[in-house]
C-alpha positions as a printed NumPy array, in Angstrom:
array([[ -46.802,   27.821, -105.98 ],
       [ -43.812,   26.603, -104.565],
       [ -40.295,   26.705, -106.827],
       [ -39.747,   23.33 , -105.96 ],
       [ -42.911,   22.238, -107.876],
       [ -42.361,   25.01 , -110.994],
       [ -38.949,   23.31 , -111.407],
       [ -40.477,   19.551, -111.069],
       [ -41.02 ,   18.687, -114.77 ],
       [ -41.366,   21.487, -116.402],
       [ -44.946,   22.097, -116.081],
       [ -46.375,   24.956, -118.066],
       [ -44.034,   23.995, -120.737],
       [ -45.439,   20.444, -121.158],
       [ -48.809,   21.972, -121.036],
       [ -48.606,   24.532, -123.735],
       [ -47.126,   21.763, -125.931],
       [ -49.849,   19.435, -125.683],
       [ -52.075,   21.941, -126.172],
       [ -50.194,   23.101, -129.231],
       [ -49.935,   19.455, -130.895],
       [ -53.884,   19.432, -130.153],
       [ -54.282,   22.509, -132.389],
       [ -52.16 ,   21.081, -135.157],
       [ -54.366,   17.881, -134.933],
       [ -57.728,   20.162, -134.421],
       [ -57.113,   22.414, -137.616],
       [ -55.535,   19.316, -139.692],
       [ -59.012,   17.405, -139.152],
       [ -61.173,   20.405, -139.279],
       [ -59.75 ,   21.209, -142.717],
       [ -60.38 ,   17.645, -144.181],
       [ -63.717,   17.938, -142.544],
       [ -63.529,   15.095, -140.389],
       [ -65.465,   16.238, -137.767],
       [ -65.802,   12.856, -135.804],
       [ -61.957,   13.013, -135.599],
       [ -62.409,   16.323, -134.341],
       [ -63.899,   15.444, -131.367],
       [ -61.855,   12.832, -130.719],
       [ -58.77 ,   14.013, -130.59 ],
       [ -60.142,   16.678, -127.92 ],
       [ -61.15 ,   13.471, -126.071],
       [ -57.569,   12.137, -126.38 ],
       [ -55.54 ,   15.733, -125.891],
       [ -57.582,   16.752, -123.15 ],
       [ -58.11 ,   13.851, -120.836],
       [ -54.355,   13.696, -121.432],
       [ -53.433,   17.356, -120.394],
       [ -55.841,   16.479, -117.619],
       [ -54.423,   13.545, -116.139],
       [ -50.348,   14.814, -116.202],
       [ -52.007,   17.799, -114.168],
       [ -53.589,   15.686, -111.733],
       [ -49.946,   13.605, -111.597],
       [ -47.912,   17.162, -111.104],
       [ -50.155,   18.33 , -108.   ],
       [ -50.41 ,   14.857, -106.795],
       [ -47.056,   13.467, -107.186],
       [ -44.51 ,   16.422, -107.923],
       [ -45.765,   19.638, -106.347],
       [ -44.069,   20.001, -102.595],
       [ -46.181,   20.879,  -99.777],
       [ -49.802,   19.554, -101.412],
       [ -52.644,   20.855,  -98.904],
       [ -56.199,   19.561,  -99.241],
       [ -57.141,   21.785, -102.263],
       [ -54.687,   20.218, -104.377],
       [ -56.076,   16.835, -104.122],
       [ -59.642,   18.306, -104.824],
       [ -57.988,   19.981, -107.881],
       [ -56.297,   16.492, -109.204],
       [ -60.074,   14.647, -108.349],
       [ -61.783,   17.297, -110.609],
       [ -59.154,   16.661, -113.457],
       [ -59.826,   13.064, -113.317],
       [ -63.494,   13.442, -113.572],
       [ -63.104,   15.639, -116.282],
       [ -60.785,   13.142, -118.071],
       [ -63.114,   10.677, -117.372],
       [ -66.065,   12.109, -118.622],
       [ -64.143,   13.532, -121.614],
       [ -62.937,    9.71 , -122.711],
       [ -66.712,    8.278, -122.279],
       [ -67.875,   11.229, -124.529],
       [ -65.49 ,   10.152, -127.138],
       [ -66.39 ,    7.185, -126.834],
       [ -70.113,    7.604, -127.01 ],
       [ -69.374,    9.23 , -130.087],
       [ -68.724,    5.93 , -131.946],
       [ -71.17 ,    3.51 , -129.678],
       [ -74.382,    5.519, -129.331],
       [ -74.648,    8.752, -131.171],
       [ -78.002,    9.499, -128.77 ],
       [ -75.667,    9.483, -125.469],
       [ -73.607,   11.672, -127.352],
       [ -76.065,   14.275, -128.934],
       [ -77.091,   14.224, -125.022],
       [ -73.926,   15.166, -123.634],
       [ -73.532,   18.058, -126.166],
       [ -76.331,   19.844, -124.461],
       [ -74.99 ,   18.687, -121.121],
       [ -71.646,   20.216, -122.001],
       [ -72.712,   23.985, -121.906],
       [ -73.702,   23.183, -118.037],
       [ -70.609,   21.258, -117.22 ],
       [ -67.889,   23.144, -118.458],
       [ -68.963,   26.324, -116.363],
       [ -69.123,   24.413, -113.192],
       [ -65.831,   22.65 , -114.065],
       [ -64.264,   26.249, -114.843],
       [ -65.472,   27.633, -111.709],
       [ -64.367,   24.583, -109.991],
       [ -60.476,   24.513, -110.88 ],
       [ -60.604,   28.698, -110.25 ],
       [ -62.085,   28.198, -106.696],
       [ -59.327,   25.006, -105.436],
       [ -56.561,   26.933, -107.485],
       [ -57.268,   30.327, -105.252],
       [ -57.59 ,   27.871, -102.167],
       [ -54.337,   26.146, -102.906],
       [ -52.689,   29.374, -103.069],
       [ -54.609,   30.398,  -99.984],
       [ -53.401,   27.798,  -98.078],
       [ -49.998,   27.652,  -99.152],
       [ -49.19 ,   31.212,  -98.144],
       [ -50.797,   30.683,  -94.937],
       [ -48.686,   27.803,  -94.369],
       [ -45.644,   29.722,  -95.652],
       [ -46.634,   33.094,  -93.659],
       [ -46.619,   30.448,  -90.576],
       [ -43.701,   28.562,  -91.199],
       [ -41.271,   32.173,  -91.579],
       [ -42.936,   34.069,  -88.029],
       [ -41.742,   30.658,  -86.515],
       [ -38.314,   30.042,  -88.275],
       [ -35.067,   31.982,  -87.38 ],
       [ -34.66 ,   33.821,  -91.053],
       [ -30.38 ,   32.747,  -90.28 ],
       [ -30.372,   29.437,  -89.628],
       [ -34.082,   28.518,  -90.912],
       [ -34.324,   26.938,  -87.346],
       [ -37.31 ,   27.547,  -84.642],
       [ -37.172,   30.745,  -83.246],
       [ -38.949,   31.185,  -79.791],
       [ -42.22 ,   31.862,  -81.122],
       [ -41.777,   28.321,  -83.116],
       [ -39.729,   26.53 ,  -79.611],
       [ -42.651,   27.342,  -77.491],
       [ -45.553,   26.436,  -80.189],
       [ -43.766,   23.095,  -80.646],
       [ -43.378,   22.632,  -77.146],
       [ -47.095,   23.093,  -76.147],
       [ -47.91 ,   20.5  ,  -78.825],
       [ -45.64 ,   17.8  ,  -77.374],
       [ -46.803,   18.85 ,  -73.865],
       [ -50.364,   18.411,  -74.948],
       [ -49.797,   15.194,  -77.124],
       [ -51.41 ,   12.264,  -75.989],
       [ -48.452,   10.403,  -76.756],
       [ -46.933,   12.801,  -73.782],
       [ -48.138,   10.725,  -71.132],
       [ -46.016,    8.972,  -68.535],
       [ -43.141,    9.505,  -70.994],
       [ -39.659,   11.801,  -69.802],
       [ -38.44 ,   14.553,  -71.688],
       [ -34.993,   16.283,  -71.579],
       [ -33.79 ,   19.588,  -72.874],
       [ -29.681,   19.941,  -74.263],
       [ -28.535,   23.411,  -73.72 ],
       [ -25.698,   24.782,  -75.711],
       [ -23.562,   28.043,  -76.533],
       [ -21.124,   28.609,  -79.214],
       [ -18.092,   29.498,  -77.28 ],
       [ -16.516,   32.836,  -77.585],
       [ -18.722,   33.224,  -80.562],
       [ -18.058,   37.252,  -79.922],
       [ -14.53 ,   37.221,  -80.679],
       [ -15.835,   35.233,  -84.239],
       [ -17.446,   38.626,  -84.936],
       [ -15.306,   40.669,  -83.868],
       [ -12.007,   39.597,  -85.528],
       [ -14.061,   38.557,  -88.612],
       [ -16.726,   40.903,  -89.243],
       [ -20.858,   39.551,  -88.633],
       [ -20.411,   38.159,  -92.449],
       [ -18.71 ,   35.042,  -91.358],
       [ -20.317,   35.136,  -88.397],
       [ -23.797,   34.531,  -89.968],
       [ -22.017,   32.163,  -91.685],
       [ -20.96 ,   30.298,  -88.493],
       [ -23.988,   29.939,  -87.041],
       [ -25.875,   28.794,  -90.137],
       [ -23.35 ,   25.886,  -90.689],
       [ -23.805,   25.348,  -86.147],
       [ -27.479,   25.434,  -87.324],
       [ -27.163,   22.539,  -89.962],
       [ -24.637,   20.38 ,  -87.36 ],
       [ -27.264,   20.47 ,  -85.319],
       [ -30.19 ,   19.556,  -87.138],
       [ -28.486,   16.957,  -89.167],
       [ -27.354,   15.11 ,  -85.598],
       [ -30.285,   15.347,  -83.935]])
């Protein structure tokens, strides 16, 4: 996944912490033998750990694709279910004694579930990625012709395209040779990148 989205809030950290105050809870009620409390801290922790996943790859990760989505609607369900369980627990012990058997079906699927969107997302990211850098000038991060001609077929093609008049600028850095020349293809680079970021920024 992208930087952008490791950097957004810390994820994994956050993560292993709830998970690690769940433990504390988990062996604290376990040794007190307080099952019921058990359970229901694993129905508070987990929905929990859930949901702030579903909020990263909705909300913070950059470039979400379809399988992300998919990934934050399974976490909710899982929260969901998780919280009714708990629930259950106190309201009808014969829902609950139901859903234990239910479990050992569910938790597969749901395993199986967040490995197949995860590979997707990662799938389609690097597609996307793989995409985006054989059309972008590796310099200036601008279109190179590959990327110029793609995005020109698209607007030629557009619907939007019709009856409407298009105009192309032409321009040249001027004696951008002697730049190179006098002071070596370092600055140069340098020149064009910063004449690459004029340009996008006015336009």
């Amino acid at each position: 996944w992208s930087k952008p989205f490791v950097r957004s809030g810390a994820f994994l950290e956050n993560i292993l912490l709830l998970f690690a105050i769940h433990a504390a809870f988990q062996i604290y009620f376990t040794y007190k033998h307080e099952i019921n409390n058990v359970l229901h801290v694993s129905g508070f922790f987990i929905p929990l750990v859930f949901s702030y996943a579903s909020y990263t790859f909705l909300k913070l990760k950059t470039n979400r694709n379809q399988s992300d989505i998919m990934l934050a609607t399974v976490f909710i369900l899982m929260s969901l279910l998780l919280i009714c369980r708990s629930i259950a627990l106190e309201t009808s012990p014969e829902i609950f004694s139901i859903t234990i058997a239910s479990s050992q079906i569910i938790w597969p699927v749901f395993s199986v579930a967040i490995g197949v969107f995860s590979i997707m997302s990662y799938t389609q990211e690097a597609q996307k990625r793989l995409k985006e850098e054989s059309n972008t000038d590796e310099l200036t991060n601008i279109l190179n012709r590959r990327g110029f001609l793609e995005s020109l077929n698209q607007k030629r093609n557009s619907k939007n395209a019709d009856n409407k008049t298009s105009s192309f600028i032409i321009t040249d850095i001027d004696y951008f040779k002697q730049v190179n020349d006098t002071y070596g293809h370092d600055t140069g680079d340098f020149v064009l990148k910063n004449f690459a970021n004029q340009l996008k920024t006015q336009l």
